[in-house]
C-alpha positions in Angstrom: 0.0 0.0 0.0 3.1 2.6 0.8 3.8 2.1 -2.4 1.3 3.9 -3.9 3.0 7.1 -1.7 5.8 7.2 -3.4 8.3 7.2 -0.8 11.3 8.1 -2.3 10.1 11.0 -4.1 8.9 12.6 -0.6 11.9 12.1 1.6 12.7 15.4 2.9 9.6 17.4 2.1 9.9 20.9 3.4 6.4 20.7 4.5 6.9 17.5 6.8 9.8 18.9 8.1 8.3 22.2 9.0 5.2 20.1 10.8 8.0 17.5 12.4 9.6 20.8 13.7 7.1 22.4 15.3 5.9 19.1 16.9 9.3 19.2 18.5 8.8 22.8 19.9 5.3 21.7 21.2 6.4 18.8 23.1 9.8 20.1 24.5 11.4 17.5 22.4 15.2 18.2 21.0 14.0 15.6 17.8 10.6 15.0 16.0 10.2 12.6 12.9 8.0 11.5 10.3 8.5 7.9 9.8 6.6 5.2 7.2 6.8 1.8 8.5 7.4 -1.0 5.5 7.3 -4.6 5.3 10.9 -4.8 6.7 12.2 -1.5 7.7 10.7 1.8 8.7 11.9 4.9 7.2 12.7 8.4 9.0 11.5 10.8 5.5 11.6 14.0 7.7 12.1 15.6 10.6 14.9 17.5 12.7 17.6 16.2 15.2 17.4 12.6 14.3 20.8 11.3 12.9 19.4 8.1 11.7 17.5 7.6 8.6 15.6 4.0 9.2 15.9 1.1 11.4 14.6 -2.7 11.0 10.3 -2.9 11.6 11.3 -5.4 14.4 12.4 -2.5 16.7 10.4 0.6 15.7 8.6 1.8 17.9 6.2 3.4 15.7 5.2 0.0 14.4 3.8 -0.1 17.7 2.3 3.2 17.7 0.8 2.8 14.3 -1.2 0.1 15.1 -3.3 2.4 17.7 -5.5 4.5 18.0 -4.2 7.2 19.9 -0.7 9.1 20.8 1.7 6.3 22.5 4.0 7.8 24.9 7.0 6.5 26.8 8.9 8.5 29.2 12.1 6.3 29.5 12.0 3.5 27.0 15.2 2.3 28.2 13.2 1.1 31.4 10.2 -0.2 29.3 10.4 -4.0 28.3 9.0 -3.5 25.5 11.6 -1.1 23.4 14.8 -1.5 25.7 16.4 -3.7 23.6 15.8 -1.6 20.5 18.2 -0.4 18.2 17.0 3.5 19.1 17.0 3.1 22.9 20.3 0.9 23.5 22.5 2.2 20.1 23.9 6.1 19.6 21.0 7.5 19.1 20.2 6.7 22.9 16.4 7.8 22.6 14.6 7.6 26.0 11.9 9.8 25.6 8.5 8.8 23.2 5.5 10.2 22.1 4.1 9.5 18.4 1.0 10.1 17.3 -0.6 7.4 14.4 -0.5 7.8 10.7 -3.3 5.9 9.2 -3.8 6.0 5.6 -7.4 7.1 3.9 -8.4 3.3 3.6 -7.8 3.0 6.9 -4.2 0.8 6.6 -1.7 1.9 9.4 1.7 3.7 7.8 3.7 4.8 10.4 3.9 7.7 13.0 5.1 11.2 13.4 7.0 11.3 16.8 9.1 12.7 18.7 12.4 11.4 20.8 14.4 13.2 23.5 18.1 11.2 24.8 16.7 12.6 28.1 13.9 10.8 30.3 11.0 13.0 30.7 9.3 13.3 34.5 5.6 14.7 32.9 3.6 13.2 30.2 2.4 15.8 27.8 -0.5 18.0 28.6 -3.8 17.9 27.1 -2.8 20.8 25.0 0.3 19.4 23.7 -1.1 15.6 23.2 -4.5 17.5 20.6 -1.5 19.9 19.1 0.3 16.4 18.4 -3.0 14.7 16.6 -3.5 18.2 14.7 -0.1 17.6 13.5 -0.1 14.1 12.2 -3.6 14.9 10.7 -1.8 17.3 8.6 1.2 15.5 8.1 -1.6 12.8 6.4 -3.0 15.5 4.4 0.2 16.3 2.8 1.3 12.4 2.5 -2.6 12.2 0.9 -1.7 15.4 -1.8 1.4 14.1 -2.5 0.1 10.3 -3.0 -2.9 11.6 -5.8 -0.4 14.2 -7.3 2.2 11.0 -8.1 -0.7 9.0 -8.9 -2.2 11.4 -11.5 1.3 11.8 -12.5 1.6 7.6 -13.1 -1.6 7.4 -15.1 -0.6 10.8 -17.6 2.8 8.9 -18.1 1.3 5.9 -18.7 -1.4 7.1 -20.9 1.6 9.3 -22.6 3.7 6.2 -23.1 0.4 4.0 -24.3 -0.2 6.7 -27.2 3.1 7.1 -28.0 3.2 3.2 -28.2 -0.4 3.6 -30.5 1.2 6.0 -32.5 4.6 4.0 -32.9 2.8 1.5 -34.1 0.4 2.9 -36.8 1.7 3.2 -40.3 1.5 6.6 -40.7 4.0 9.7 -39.6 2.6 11.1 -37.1 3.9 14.5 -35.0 2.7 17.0 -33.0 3.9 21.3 -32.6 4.1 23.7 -30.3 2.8 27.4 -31.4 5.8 29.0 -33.8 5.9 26.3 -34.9 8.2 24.2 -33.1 7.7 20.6 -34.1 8.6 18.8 -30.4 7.4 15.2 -31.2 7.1 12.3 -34.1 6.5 8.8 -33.6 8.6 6.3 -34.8 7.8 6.0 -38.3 9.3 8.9 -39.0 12.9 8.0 -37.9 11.8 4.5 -39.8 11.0 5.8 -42.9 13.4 8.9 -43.7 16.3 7.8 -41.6 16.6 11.6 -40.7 16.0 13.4 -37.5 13.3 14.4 -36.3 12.9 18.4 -37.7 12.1 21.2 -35.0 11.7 24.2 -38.0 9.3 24.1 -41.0 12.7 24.8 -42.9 14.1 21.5 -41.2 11.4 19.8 -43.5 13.7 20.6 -46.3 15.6 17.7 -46.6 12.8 15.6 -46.5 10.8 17.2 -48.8 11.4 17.0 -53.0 13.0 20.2 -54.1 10.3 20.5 -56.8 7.4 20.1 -53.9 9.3 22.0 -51.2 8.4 25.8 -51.3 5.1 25.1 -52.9 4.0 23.4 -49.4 5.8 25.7 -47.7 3.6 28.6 -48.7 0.9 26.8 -48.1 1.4 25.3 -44.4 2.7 29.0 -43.7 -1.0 30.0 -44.4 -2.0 27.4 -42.8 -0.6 28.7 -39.6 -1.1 32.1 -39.9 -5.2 31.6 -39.9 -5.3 28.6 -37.6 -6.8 26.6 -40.3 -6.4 22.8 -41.7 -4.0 22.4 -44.0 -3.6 19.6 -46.8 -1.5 19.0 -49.4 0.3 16.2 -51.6 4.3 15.9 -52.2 7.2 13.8 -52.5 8.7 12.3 -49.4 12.4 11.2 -49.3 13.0 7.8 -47.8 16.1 6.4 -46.3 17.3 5.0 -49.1 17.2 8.0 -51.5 14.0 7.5 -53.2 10.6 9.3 -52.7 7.0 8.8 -52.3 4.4 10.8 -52.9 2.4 11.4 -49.5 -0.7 13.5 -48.2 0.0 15.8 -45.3 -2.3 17.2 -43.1 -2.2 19.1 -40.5 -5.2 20.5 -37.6 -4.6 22.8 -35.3 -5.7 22.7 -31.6 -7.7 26.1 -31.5 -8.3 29.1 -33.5 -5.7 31.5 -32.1 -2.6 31.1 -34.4 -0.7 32.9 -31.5 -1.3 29.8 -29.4 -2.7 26.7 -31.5 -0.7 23.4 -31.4 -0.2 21.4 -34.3 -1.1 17.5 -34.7 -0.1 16.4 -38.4 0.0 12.9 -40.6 2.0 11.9 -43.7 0.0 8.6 -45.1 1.8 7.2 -47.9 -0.9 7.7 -51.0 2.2 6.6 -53.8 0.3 3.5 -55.0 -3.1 5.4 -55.3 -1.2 8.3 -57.2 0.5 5.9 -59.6 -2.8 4.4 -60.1 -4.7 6.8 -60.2 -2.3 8.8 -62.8 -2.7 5.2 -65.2 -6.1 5.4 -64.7 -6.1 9.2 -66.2 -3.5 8.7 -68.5 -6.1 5.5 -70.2 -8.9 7.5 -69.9 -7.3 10.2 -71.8 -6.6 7.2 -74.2 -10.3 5.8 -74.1 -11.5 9.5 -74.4 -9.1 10.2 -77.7 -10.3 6.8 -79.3 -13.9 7.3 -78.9 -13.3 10.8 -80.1 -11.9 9.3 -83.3 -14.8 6.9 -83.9 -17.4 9.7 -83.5 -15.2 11.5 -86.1 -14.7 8.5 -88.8 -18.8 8.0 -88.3 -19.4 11.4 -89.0 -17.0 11.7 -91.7 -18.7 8.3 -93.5 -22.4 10.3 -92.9 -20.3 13.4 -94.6 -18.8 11.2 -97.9 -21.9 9.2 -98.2 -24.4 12.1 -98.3 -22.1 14.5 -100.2 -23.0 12.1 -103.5 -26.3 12.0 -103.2 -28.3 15.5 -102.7 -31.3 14.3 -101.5 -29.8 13.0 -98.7 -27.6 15.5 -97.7 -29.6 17.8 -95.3 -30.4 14.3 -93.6 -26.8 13.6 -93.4 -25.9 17.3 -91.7 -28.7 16.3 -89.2 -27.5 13.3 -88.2 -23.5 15.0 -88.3 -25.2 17.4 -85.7 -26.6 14.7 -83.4 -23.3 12.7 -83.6 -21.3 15.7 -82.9 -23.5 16.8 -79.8 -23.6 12.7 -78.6 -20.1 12.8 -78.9 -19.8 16.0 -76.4 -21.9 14.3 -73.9 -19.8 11.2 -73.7 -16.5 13.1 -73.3 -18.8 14.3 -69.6 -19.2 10.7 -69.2 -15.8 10.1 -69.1 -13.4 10.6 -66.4 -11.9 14.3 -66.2 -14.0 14.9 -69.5 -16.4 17.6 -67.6 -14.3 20.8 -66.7 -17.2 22.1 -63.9 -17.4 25.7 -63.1 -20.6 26.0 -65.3 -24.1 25.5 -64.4 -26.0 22.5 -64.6 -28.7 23.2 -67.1 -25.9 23.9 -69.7 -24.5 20.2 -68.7 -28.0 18.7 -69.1 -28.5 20.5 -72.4 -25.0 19.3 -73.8 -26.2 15.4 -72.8 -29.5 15.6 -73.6 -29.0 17.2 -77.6 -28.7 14.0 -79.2 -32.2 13.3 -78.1 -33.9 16.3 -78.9 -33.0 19.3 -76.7 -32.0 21.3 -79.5 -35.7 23.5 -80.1 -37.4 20.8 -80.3 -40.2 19.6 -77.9 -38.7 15.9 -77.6 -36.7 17.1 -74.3 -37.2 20.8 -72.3 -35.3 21.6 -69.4 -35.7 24.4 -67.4 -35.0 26.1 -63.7 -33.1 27.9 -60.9 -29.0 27.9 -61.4 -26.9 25.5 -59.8 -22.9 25.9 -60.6 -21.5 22.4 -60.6 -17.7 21.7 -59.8 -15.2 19.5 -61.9 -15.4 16.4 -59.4 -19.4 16.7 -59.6 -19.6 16.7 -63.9 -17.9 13.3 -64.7 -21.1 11.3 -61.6 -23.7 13.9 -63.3 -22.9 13.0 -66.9 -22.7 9.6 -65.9 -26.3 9.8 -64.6 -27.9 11.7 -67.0 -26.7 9.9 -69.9 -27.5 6.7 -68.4 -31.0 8.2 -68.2 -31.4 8.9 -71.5 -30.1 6.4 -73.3 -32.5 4.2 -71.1 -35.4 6.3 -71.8 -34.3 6.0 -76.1 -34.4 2.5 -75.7 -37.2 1.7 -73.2 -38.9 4.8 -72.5 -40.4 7.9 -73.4 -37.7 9.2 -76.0 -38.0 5.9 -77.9 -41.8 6.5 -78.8 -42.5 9.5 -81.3 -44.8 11.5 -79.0 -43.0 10.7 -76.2 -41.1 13.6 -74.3 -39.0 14.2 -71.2 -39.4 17.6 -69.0 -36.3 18.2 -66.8 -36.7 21.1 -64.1 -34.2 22.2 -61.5 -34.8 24.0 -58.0 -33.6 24.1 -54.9 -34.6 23.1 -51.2 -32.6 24.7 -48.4 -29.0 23.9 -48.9 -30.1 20.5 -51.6 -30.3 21.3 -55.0 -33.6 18.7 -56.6 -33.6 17.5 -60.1 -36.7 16.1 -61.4 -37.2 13.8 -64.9 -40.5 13.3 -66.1 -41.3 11.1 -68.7 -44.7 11.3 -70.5 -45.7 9.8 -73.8 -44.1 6.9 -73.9 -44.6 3.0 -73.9 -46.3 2.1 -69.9 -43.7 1.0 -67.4 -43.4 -0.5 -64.9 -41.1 -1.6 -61.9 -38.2 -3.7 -63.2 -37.8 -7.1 -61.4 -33.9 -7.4 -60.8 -31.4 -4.3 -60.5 -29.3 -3.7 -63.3 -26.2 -2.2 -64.1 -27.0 1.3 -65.4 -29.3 1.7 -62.2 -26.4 0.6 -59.6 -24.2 3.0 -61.4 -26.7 5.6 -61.4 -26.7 4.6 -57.6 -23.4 4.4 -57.1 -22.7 7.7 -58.5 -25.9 9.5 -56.5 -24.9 8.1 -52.8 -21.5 7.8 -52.8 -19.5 10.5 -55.3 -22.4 13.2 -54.5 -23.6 11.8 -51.7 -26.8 12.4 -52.6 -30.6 10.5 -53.0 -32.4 9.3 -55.7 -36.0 8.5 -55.8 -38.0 6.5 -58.8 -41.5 6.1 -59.4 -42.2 3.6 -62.2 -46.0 5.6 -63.2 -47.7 4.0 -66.2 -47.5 7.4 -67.6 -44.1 7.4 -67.5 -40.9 7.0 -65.3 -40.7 10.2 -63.1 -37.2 10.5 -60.8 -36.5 13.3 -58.3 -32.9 13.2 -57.3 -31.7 15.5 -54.8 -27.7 16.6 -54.1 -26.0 18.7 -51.3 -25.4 22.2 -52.9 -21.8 22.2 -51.1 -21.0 18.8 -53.1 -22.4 19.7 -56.3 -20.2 22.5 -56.4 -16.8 20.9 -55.9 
């Protein structure tokens, strides 16, 4: 149980000593002590006049007195059979004189005593007002045993929840660090030494040599910003490894409040260089898919061109269908990835996808509504869904009758954007049996990449969908 008072750390408290000092004075006593009695020794932590610092349990006498209730007292211990032989009362400290009053711990365990000792016999006992001044002392010589014991507890539990994250943090794959205000970067876990096989940098211009020079001063700027507002910062770059090569991480960065004068900083670097390789194939065959489809739209229309040229009656048919393979070729390059460049407003997208099927002036398709600005991430999910509407609706639905027509309207609720399709004119519908591909991509593309919701309503009349998207989402 002493151990939870952490003996060591106490020994010669100012405090005690003052309290062990003034007991003295109270009880005309030339020595006064705190001691803590252990399994096999008890311990002298402060006092004043006593020349020794701890003595076996089997002769303390404040074992003794620990295990009362009340002050023990001996005038000359040297006549008492209980203490005569004791190391105190027959060695060089030649104590004769006793009176300790109890140390009992909070839980009610017994710890030890805070006495005092004369080499002198006394003739009197003490008083009454010197035997309550004694229990007044050793109540607040607990008190400050009691402080000390729940500040070194609290102490224990912040250094082992310190050492716990730091072991959590050791062990995730990511660098991890932390700043103070400046900033002064005071702390990474081990990854870091790990991975770069550098140490650990304490200035933003200590991130230099682990940064690629082409990536540096770019970052720089920004994290500098970053800092200067107290806002998140994020940003991609090359990291340096250990063995000279690099890797293209994400860094981010939040800071602990929004006072730049005194915010800490608590950061990442997650290694994203598989994801950018991929993803930088993934563009680089798109663009490839985007250029080949391109050139099949153009030999197509180039065939309509050669074979309507030679025959004049045909021609003004040939120009129309040109047009409708020009505009269908527009819409697809939306459909593909990076094909829609955002920053313009949604009607103009659904105009561009919906001209091959007759939103040109004619009555086959209208659209019509509030604006809504859409961002580059939102067009490539939007042409995906639109198109895959249509071309359903050509080959099932309303735009594959000839009195059948489609009537698109956009508003707005609150911060959602809602797009409606109706369809009217067309063969009857109804609910299809089994889910198929275009509709899980439609989903796909509504809940996840705009995280918005999509509602269908198979009417005889026609299909009718309302789908609704976060403004803040539609615009990024």
């Amino acid at each position: 149980m002493l151990a939870s008072f952490d003996i060591d750390g106490v020994v010669g408290d100012p405090e005690l000593a003052r309290l062990a000092r003034f007991a003295a004075r109270l009880c005309n006593a030339p020595s006064a002590a705190v001691s803590l009695v252990e399994a096999e020794r008890q311990r002298f932590i402060a006092g004043e006049g006593l020349e020794v610092n701890e003595t076996a349990r089997t002769t303390s006498i404040c074992a003794h007195t620990m295990m009362g209730d009340a002050i023990l007292e001996v005038l000359d211990a040297s006549q008492d059979p209980r203490f005569g032989n004791f190391e105190l009362v027959r060695g060089d400290a030649h104590v004769r004189y006793y009176a300790g009053a109890p140390l009992i711990s909070s839980e009610g365990s017994p710890m030890g005593a805070l006495c005092v000792t004369d080499s002198k016999p006394h003739d009197e006992p003490l008083d009454e007002f010197q035997m309550e001044g004694l229990l007044v002392l050793a109540e607040a010589v607990k008190r400050r045993l009691e402080a000390h014991r729940q500040a070194y507890l609290a102490m224990f539990e912040m250094k082992e929840s310190a050492e716990r994250l730091q072991f959590m943090l050791d062990s995730v794959p990511d660098i991890a660090w932390s700043a103070a205000p400046g900033p002064v970067f005071d702390n990474f876990n081990a990854r870091w030494g790990e991975v770069t096989g550098l140490a650990a940098p304490k200035t933003v211009e200590d991130w230099r040599q682990a940064i690629h020079p082409d990536d540096f001063d770019a970052s720089a700027v920004k994290f500098k910003h970053a800092i200067e507002t107290a806002t998140e910062f994020e940003d991609e770059w090359r990291l340096r490894l250990a063995d000279g090569s690099y890797r293209y991480v994400v860094s981010r960065a939040v800071p602990s409040c929004d006072d730049p004068a005194k915010a800490r900083w608590f950061g990442t670097l997650t290694d994203i260089d598989d994801r950018y390789r991929i993803s930088q194939e993934r563009e680089l065959l798109a663009g490839e898919l985007a250029h080949r489809i391109k050139n099949i739209f153009s030999v197509i229309s180039g065939l309509v061109s050669l074979r309507s040229r030679g025959s004049p009656e045909n021609q003004a048919f040939g120009e129309a269908l040109n047009d409708n393979i020009r505009a269908l070729s527009r819409a697809q390059a939306y459909a593909l990835p990076g094909g829609g460049e955002g920053g313009e407003q949604l009607i103009d997208l659904l105009g561009v996808l919906m001209k091959p099927y007759g939103a040109d002036g004619s009555n086959k398709v209208s659209i019509a509504g509030e604006s809504a600005a859409f961002g580059k991430r939102a067009a490539t999910p939007l042409a995906l869904i639109f198109h895959e509407l249509a071309t359903n609706s050509a080959k099932y639905g309303a735009l594959s009758a000839p009195d059948g027509t489609v009537a698109i309207a956009v508003s707005s609720e609150g911060d959602e954007v809602i797009i409606d399709w109706r369809e009217s004119g067309g063969p009857d519908v109804a609910e299809p049996q089994s889910t198929g591909f275009g509709s899980r991509l439609i989903s796909m593309a509504i809940d996840h990449q705009l995280g918005g919701k999509i509602m269908r309503d198979w009417r005889e009349s026609g299909l009718s969908v309302t789908i609704s998207i976060p403004r803040e989402r539609l615009s990024q």
